[in-house]
C-alpha positions in Angstrom: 0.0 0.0 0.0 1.4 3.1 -1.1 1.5 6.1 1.6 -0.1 9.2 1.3 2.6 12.1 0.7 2.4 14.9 3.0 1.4 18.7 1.4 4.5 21.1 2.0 3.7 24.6 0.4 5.5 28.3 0.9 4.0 31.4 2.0 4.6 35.0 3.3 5.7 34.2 7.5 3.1 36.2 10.0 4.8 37.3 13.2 3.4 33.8 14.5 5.1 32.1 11.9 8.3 33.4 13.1 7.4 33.7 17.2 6.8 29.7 16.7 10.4 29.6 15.2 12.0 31.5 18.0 10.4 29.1 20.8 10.8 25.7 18.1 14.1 26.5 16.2 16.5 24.6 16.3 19.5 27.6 17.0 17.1 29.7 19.1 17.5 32.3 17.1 15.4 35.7 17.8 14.4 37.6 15.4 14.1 41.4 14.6 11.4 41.3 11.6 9.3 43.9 11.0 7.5 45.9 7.8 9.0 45.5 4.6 11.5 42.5 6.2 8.5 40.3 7.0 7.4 40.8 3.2 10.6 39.2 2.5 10.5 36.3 4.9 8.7 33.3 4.3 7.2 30.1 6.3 7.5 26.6 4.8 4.3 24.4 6.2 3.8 20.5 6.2 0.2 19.4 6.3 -0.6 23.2 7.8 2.3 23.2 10.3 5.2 25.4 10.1 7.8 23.7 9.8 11.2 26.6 9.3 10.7 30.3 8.3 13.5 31.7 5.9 14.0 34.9 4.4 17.0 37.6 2.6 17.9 41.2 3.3 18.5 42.9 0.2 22.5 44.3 0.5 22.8 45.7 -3.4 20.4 45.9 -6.2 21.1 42.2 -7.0 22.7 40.7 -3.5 20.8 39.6 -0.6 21.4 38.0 2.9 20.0 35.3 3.2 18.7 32.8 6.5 16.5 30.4 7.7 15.6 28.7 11.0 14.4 25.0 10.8 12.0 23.2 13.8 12.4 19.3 14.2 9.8 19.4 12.0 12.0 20.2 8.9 14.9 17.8 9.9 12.3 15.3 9.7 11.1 16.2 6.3 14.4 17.7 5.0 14.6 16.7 1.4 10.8 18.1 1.2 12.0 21.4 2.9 15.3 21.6 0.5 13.0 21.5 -2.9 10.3 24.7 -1.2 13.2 26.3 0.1 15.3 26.1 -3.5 11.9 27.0 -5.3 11.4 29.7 -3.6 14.8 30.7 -4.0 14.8 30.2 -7.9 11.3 32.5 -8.1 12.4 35.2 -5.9 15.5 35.6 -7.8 13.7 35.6 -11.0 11.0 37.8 -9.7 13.2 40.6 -8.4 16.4 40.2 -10.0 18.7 38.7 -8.1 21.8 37.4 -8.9 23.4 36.6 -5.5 22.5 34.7 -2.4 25.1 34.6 0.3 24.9 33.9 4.0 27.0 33.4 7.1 27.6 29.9 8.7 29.6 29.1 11.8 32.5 27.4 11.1 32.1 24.6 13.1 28.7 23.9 12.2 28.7 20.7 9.6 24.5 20.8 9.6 24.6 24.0 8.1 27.1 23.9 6.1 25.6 20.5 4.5 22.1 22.3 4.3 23.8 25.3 2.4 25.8 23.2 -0.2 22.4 20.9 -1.1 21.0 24.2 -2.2 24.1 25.2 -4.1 25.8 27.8 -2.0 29.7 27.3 -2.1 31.9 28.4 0.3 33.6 31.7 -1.1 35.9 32.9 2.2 36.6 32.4 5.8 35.4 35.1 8.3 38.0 35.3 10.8 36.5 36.1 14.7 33.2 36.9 12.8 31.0 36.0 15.7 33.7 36.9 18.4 37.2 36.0 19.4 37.8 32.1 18.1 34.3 32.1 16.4 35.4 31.9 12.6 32.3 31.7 10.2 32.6 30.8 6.4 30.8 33.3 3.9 28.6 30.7 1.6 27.6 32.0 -2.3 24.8 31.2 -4.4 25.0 32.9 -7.5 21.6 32.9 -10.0 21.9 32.3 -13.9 
């Protein structure tokens, strides 16, 4: 018997959205999203639960900061949340022209660093003391056709 696959979809994050994700995510990130930010941050759902919020800060006309905060939720559903999360990527980018993605990840963490590199970020530099003394981070690059 064949099992029913779960509905993931992508939408604009509420302030619950991300609230959830401070209490749920896995880093414990807190986050500072307000008025035009929370237009640009988005809430990946599976089966009507939020299951990671994501989101970029424009830098330049065509470079952004990018992030996201996964729940156990998405670890458990990972592949699903990789495909949403590069789909919305791919349609952002085409939508409002942008041509670079790049993001910060701690040095010494491998999750992240796998989770970048699935969605075709590549490690352009290392960040000496970027989060403090002895707290290298690597700068990650996705760059759009």
């Amino acid at each position: 018997m064949r099992q029913q696959e779960s509905e993931l979809n992508y939408r604009i994050a509420t302030k619950e959205d991300i609230e959830f994700c401070e209490k749920h995510g896995i880093s414990g990130g807190k986050f500072e999203i307000e008025g035009e930010l929370l237009q640009e941050t988005i809430a990946v759902e599976l089966d009507g639960l939020v299951i990671g919020i994501g989101g970029w800060i424009k830098i330049t006309d065509v470079c952004v900061w990018s992030w996201t905060e996964l729940t156990p939720g998405a670890t458990e559903n990972i592949f699903g949340f990789f495909r949403k999360t590069r789909d919305w990527m791919n349609t952002t980018a085409e939508v409002n022209g942008i041509k670079r993605y790049q993001c910060w990840i701690d040095a010494d963490n491998e999750k992240r660093i796998r989770f970048a590199e699935h969605l075709g970020f590549e490690k352009e530099s290392l960040m000496k003391d970027f989060n403090g003394k002895g707290k290298d981070a690597f700068l990650y690059v996705k760059l759009m056709d």
